[in-house]
C-alpha positions as CSV (number, residue, x, y, z in Angstrom):
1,X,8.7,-8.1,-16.0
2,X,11.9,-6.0,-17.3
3,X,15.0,-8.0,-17.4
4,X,18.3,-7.0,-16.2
5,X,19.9,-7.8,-19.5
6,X,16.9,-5.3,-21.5
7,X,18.4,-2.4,-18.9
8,X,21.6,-3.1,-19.5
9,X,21.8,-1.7,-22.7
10,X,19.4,1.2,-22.5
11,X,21.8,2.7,-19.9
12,X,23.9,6.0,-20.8
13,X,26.2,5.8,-17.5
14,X,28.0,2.9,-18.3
15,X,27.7,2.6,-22.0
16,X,30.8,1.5,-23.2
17,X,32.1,0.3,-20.2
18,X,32.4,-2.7,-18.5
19,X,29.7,-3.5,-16.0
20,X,29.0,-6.4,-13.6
21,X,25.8,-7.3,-11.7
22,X,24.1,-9.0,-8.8
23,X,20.6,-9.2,-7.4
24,X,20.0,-7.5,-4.0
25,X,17.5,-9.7,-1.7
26,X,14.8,-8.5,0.3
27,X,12.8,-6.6,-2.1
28,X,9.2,-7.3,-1.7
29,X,7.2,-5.5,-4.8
30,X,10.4,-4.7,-6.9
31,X,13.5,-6.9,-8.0
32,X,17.0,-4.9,-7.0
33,X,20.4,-4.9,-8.8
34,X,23.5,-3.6,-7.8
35,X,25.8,-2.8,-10.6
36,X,29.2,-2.1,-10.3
37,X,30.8,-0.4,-13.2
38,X,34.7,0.2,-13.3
39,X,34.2,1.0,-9.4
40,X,31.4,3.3,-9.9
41,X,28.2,0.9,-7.9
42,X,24.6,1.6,-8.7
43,X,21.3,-0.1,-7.7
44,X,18.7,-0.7,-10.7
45,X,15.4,-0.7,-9.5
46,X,13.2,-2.9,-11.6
47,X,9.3,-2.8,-11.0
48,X,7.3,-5.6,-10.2
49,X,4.1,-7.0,-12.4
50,X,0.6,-5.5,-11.8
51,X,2.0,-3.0,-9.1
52,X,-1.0,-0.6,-9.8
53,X,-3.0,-3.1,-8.2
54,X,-1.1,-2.1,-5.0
55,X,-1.4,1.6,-5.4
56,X,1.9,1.9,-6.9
57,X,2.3,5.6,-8.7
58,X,5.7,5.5,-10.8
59,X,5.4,9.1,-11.6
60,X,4.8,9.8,-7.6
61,X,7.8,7.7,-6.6
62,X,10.3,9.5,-8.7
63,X,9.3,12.8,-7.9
64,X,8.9,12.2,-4.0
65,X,12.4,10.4,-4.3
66,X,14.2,13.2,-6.2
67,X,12.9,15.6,-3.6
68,X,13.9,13.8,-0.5
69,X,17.2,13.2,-1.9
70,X,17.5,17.2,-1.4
71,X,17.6,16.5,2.2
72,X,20.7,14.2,2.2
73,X,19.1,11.4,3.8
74,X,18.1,9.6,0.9
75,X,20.4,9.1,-2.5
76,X,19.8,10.8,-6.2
77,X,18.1,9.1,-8.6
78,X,20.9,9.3,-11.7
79,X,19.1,8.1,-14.5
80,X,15.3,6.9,-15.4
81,X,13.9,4.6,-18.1
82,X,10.6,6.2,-17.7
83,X,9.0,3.6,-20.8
84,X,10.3,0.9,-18.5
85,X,9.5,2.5,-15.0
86,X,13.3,1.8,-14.1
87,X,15.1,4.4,-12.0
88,X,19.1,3.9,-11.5
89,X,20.0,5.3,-8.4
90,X,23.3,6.0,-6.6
91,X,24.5,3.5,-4.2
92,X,24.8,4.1,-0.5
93,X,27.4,2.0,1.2
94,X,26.4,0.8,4.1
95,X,24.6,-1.6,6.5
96,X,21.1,-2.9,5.5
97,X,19.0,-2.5,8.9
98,X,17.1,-5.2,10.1
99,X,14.2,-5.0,13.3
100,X,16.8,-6.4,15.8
101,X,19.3,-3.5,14.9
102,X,16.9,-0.9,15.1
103,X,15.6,-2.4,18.6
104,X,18.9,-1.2,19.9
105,X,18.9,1.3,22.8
106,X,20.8,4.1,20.7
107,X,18.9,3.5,17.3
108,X,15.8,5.3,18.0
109,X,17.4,9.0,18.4
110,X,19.1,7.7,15.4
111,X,15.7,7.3,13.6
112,X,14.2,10.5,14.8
113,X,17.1,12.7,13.4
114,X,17.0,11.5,10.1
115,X,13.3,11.5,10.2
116,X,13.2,15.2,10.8
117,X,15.6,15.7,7.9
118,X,13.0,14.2,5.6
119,X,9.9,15.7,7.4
120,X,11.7,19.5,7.1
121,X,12.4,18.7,3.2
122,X,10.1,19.9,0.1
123,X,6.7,18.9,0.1
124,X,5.8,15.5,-1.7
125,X,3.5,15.5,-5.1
126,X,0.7,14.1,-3.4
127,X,-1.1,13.4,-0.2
128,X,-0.9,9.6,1.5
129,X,-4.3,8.6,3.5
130,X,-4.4,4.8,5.0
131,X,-7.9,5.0,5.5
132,X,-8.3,5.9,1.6
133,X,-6.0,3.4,0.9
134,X,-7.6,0.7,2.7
135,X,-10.7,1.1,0.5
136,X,-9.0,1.5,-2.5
137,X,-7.6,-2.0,-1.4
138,X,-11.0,-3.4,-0.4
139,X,-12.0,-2.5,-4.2
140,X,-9.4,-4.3,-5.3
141,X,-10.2,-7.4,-3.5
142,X,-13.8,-7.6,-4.7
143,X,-12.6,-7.0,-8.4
144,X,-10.1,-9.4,-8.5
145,X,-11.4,-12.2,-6.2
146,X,-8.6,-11.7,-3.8
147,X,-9.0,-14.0,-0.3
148,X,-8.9,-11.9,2.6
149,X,-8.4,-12.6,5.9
150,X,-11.4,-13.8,8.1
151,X,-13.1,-11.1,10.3
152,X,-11.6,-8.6,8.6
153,X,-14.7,-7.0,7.3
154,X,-16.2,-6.8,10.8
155,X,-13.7,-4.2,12.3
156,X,-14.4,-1.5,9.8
157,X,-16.7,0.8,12.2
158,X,-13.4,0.0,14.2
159,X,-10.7,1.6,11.7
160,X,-14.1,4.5,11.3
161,X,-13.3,4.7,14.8
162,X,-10.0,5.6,14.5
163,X,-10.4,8.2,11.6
164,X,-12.6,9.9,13.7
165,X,-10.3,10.2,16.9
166,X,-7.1,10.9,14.8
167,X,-9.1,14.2,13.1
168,X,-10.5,16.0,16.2
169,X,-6.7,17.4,16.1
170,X,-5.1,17.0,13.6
171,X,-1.4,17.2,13.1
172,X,0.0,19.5,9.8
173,X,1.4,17.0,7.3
174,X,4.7,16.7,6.7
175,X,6.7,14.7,3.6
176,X,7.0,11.0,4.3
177,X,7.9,7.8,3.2
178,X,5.2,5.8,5.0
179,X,6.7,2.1,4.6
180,X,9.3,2.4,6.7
181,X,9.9,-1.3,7.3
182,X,13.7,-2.1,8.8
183,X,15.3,-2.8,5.4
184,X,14.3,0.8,4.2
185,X,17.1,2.3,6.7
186,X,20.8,2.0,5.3
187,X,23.6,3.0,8.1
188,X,26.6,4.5,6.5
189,X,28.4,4.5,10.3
190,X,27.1,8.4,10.8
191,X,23.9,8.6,10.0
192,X,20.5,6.1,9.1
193,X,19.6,6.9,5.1
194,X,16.1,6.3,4.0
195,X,15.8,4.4,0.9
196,X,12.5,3.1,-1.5
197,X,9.5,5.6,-1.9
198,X,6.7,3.9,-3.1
199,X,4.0,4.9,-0.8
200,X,5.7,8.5,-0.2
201,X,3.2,11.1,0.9
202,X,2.2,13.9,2.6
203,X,0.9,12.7,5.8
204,X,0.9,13.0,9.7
205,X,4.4,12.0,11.1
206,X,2.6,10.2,13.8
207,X,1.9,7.5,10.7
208,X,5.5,7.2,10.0
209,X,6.2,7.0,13.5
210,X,4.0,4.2,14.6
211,X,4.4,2.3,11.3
212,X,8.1,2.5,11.5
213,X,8.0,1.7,15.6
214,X,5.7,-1.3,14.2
215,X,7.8,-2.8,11.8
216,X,10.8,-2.7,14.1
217,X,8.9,-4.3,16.6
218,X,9.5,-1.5,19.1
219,X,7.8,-2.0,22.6
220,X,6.1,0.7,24.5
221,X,9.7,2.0,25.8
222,X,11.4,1.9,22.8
223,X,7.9,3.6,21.0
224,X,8.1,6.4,23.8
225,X,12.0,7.1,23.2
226,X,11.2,7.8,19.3
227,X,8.4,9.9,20.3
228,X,10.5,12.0,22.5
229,X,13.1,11.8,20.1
230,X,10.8,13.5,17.8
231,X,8.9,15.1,19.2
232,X,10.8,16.4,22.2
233,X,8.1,14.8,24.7
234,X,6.0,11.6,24.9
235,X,2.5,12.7,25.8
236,X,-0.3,9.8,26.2
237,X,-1.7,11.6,23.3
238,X,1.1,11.5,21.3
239,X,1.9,8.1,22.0
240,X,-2.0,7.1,21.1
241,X,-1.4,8.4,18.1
242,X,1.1,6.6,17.1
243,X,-0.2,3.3,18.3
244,X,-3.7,3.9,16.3
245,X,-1.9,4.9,13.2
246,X,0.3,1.4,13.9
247,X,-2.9,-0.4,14.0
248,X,-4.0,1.4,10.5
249,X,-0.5,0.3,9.1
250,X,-1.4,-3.5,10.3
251,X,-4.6,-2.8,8.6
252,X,-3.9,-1.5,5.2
253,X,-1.0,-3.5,5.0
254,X,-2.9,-6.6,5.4
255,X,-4.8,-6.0,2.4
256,X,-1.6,-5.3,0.5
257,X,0.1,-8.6,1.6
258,X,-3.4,-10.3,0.6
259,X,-3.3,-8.9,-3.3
260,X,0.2,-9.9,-3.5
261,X,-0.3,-13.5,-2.4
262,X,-2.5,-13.5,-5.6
263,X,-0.7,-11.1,-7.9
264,X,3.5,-11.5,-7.4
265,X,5.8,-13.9,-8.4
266,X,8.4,-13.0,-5.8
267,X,9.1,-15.6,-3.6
268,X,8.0,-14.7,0.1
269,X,4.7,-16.0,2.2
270,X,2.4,-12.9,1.3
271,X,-1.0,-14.6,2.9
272,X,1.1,-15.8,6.0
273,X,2.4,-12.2,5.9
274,X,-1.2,-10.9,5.9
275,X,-2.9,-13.4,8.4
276,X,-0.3,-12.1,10.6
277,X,-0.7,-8.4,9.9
278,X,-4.2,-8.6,10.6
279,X,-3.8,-10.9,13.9
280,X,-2.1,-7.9,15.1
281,X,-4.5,-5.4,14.2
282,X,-7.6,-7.8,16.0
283,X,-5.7,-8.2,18.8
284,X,-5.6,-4.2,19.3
285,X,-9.2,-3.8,17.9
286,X,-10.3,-6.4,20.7
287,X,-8.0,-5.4,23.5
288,X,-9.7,-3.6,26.3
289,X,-7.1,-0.2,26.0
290,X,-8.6,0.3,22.7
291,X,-11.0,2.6,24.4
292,X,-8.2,4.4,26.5
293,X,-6.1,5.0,23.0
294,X,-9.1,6.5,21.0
295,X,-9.9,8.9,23.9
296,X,-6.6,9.8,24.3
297,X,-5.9,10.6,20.7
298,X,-9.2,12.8,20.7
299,X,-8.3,15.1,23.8
């Protein structure tokens, strides 16, 4: 990987000045820096190793990123190190979300506005499909030898299942950032900004939805409240949608969390990470609504 110190030097914002630095935690494909320079405060965004094994596309990120910064809900990119794939970007001073906050009553109106703000901005580079991505990750895990997590192969006429519901009516796509996990959401006190756009895509916004509601650990209540927040009305079709697309986030994101167990060097429980994702997804595969949600989502 890049070090901190080889960035240091190859920036033009604060050459000459005086800079100090500090890691940011909770990154889990990238290592963070926030640099403070005379009073002007970056973040360095440093890649992680063998991140095209996860589907990471530099090029992809920095264009999607500049464009969603148009919106004002997510910050510029100031500078780039493309040889390095390092993007300095402006720093947004705020609170770090975690699930908990988000679970708060008020929060998911919160979420909706600035989702809308992204979803209205310009059209991403390129399209995001979980189900494509999911086999790109199974191909992966063949080539590389990477464990995956029992049963998992035995669901897939399962997640067929789903594909086929979710495209009898078929939402337009809209640009999002499809990893919407807590930690991406910064509050600044008047408004939620959306940071890291890795897996940014064109896609349904019932995916960004029901992966965000997922990895906030919304129940049905709190999942309903964003929908009508979004949407302006929670329909049981609606709401299916978003639950299947959850499952498909639990489901790709599972095979991600498996091929970093083997591949990164940052220090988090990837394979406990994916055994859980993919309890999850089996528990919804096996529960008996799973019916209901499929017939739903096809009406």
């Amino acid at each position: 990987m890049t070090s901190i110190e080889e960035v240091l030097g190859r920036v033009s914002l604060w050459r000459g000045r005086e800079t100090s630095v500090s890691e940011l935690s909770g990154g889990l494909t990238n290592t963070n820096y926030l640099v403070d320079t005379e009073g002007d405060r970056y973040v360095v965004r440093i890649p992680g190793a063998s991140t095209e094994l996860l589907a990471v596309d530099r090029e992809n990120e920095r264009h999607n990123a500049a464009a969603a910064s148009t919106t004002g809900v997510s910050p510029r990119i100031v500078e780039v190190l493309e040889d390095l794939d390092v993007m300095v970007i402006e720093f947004v001073k705020g609170t770090t979300m975690s699930s908990e906050r988000l679970r708060s009553p008020e929060m998911a109106p919160r979420i909706a506005v600035s989702l809308r703000r992204l979803h209205a901005g310009p059209r991403f580079r390129q399209d995001f499909d979980m189900f494509r991505l999911t086999e790109f990750y199974l191909r992966v895990c063949a080539e590389h030898e990477v464990r995956i997590p029992d049963g998992f192969a035995e669901h897939r006429d399962d997640v067929a299942a789903i594909e086929r519901a979710l495209a009898v009516r078929p939402l337009s796509t809209v640009p999002c950032h499809n990893d919407l996990l807590a930690e991406n959401y910064i509050d600044d006190g008047a408004q939620l900004w959306i940071v890291d756009f890795e897996y940014s895509g064109n896609n349904d916004p019932t995916f960004e939805l029901g992966d965000t509601a997922l990895e906030c650990g919304f129940d049905a209540d709190r999942r309903a409240s964003l929908c009508e927040a979004y949407f302006g009305e929670a329909t049981p079709e609606l709401l299916a949608r978003m639950d299947l697309q959850a499952v498909m986030a639990d489901v790709g994101w599972t095979l991600w969390a498996a091929i970093q167990a083997k591949i990164s060097s940052i220090d988090f429980d990837f394979w406990g990470w994916a055994e859980e994702r993919w309890g999850r997804a089996f528990a919804a595969f096996t529960d008996e609504g799973f019916g209901r949600l499929l017939s739903d989502a096809s009406r």
